[in-house]
MDTraj code that builds the backbone (N, CA, C; nanometers):
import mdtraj as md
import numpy as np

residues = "UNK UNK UNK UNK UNK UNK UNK UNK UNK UNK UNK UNK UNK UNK UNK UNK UNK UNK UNK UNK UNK UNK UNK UNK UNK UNK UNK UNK UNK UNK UNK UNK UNK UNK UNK UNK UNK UNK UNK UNK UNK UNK UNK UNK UNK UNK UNK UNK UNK UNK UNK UNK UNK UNK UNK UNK UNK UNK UNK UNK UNK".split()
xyz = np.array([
    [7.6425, 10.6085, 7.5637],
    [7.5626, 10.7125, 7.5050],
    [7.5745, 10.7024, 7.3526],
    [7.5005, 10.7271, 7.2908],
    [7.4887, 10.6904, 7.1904],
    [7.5693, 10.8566, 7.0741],
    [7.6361, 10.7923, 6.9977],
    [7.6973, 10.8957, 6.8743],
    [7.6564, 10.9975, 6.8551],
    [7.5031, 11.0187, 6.8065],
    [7.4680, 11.0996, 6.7753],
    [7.4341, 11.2167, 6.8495],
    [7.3736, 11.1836, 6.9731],
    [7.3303, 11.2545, 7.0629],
    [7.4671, 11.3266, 7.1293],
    [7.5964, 11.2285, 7.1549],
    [7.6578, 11.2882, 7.1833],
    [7.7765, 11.4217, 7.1192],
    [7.7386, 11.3756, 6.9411],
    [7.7382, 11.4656, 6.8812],
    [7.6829, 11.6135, 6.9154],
    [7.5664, 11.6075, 6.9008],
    [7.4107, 11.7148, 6.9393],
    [7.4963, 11.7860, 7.0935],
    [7.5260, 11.6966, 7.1437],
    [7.5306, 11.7926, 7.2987],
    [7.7222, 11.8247, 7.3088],
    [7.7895, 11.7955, 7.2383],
    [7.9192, 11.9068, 7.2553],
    [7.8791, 11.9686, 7.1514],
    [7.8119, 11.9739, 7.0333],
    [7.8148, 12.0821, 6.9384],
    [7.7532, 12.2290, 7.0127],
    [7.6330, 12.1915, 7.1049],
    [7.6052, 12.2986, 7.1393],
    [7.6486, 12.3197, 7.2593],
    [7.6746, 12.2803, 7.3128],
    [7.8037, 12.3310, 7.4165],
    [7.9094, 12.4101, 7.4034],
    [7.9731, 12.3324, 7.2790],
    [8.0786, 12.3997, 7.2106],
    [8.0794, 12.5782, 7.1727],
    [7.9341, 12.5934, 7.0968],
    [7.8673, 12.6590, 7.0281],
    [7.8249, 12.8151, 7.1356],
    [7.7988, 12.7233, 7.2485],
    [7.7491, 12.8240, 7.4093],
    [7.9031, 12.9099, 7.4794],
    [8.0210, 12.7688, 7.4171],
    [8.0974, 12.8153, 7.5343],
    [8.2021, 12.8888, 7.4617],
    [8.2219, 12.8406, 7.3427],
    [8.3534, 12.9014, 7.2293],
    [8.3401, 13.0466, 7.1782],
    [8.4745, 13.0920, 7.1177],
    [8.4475, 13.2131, 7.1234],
    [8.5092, 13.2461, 7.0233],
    [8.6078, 13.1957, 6.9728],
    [8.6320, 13.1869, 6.8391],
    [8.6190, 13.0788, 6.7604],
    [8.6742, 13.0859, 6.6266],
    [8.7038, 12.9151, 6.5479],
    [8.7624, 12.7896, 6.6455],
    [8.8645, 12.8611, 6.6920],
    [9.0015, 12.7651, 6.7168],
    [8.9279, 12.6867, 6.8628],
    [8.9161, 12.7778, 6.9832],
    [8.8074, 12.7837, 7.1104],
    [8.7212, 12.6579, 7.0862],
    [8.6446, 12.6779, 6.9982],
    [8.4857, 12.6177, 6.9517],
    [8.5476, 12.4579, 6.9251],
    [8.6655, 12.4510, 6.8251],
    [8.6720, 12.3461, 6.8126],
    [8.7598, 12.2444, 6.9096],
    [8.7786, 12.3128, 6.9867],
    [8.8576, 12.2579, 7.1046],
    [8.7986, 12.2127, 7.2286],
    [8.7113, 12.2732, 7.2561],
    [8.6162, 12.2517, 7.3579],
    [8.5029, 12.1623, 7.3158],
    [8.4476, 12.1333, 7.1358],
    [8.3930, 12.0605, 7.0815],
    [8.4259, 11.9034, 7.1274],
    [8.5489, 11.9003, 7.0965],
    [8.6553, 11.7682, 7.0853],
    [8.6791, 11.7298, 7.2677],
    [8.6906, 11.8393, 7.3406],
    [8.6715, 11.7763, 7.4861],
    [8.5632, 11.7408, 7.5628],
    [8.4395, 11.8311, 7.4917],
    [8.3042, 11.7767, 7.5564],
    [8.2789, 11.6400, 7.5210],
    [8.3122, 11.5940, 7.3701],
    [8.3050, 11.4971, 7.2917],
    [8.3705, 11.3823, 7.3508],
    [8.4626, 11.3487, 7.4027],
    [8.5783, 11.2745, 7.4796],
    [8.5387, 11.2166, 7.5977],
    [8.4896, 11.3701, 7.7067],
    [8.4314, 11.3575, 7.8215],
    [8.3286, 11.3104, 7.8131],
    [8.1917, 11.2990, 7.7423],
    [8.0722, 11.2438, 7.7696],
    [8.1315, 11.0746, 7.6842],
    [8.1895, 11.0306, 7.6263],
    [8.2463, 10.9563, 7.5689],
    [8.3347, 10.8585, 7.7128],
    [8.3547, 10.9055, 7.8142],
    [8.4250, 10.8387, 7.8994],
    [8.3425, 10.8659, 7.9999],
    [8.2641, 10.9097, 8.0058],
    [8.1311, 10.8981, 8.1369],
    [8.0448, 10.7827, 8.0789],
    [8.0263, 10.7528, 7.9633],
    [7.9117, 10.6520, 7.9564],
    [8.0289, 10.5168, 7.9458],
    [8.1154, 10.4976, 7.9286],
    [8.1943, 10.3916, 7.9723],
    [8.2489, 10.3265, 8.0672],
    [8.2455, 10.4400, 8.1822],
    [8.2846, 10.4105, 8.3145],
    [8.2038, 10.2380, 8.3904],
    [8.1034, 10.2711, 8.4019],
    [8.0101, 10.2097, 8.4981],
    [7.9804, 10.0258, 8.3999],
    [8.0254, 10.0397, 8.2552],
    [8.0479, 9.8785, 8.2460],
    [8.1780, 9.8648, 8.2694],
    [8.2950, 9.9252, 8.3066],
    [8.3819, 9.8558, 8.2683],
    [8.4719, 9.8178, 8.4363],
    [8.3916, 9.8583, 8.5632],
    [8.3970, 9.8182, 8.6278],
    [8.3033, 9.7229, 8.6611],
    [8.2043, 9.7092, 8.6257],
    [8.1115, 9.5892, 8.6086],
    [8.2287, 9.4412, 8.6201],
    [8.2806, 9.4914, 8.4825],
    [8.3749, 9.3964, 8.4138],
    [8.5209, 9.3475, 8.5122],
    [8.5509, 9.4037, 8.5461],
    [8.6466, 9.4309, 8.6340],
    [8.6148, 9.3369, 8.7556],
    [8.5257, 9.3595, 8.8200],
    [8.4443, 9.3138, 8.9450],
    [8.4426, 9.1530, 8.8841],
    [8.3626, 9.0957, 8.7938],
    [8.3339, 8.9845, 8.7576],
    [8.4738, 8.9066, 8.7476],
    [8.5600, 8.9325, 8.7065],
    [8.6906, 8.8501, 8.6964],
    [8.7669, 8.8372, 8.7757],
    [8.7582, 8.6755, 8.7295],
    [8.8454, 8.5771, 8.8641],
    [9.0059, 8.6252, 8.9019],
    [9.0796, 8.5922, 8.9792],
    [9.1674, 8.6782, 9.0456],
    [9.2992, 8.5156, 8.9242],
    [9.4004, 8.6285, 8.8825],
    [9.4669, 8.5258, 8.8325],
    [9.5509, 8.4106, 8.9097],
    [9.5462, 8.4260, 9.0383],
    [9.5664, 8.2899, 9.0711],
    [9.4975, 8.1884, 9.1071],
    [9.3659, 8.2151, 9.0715],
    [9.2472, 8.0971, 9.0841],
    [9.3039, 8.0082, 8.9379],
    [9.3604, 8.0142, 8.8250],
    [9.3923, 8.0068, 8.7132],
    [9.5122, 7.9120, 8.6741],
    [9.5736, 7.9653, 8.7573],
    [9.7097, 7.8848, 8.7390],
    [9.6616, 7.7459, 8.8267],
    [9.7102, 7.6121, 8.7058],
    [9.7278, 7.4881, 8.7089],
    [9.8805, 7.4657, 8.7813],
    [9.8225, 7.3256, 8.9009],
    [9.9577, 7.3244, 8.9381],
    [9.9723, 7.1771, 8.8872],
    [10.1457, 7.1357, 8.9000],
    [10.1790, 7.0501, 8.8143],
    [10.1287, 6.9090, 8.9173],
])
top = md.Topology()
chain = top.add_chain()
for i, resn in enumerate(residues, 1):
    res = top.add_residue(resn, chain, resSeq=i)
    for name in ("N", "CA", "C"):
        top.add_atom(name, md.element.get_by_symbol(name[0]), res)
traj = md.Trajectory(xyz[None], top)
């Protein structure tokens, strides 16, 4: 997901759900995190899946 947007959507989240200063910026920083580790998920088992098992690797003498 891209920075900005994910900027845009904990700010107002934040903004919907906080209730004071301290609140606002706390829940800012976890919406921020969480949509931050949802759009990473799905390559990095991609990645995972594709790689050879390390004993295909090892040279024998």
């Amino acid at each position: 997901m891209n920075s900005f947007f994910k900027t845009i959507i904990a700010g107002w989240g934040a903004k919907k759900l906080g209730g004071g200063c301290l609140s606002t910026i706390l829940i800012f920083v976890l919406i921020y995190v969480a949509l931050g580790q949802c759009s990473r998920t799905p390559q990095r088992t991609g990645q995972l899946q594709k790689a050879a098992p390390a004993s295909h690797n090892i040279q024998r003498g």
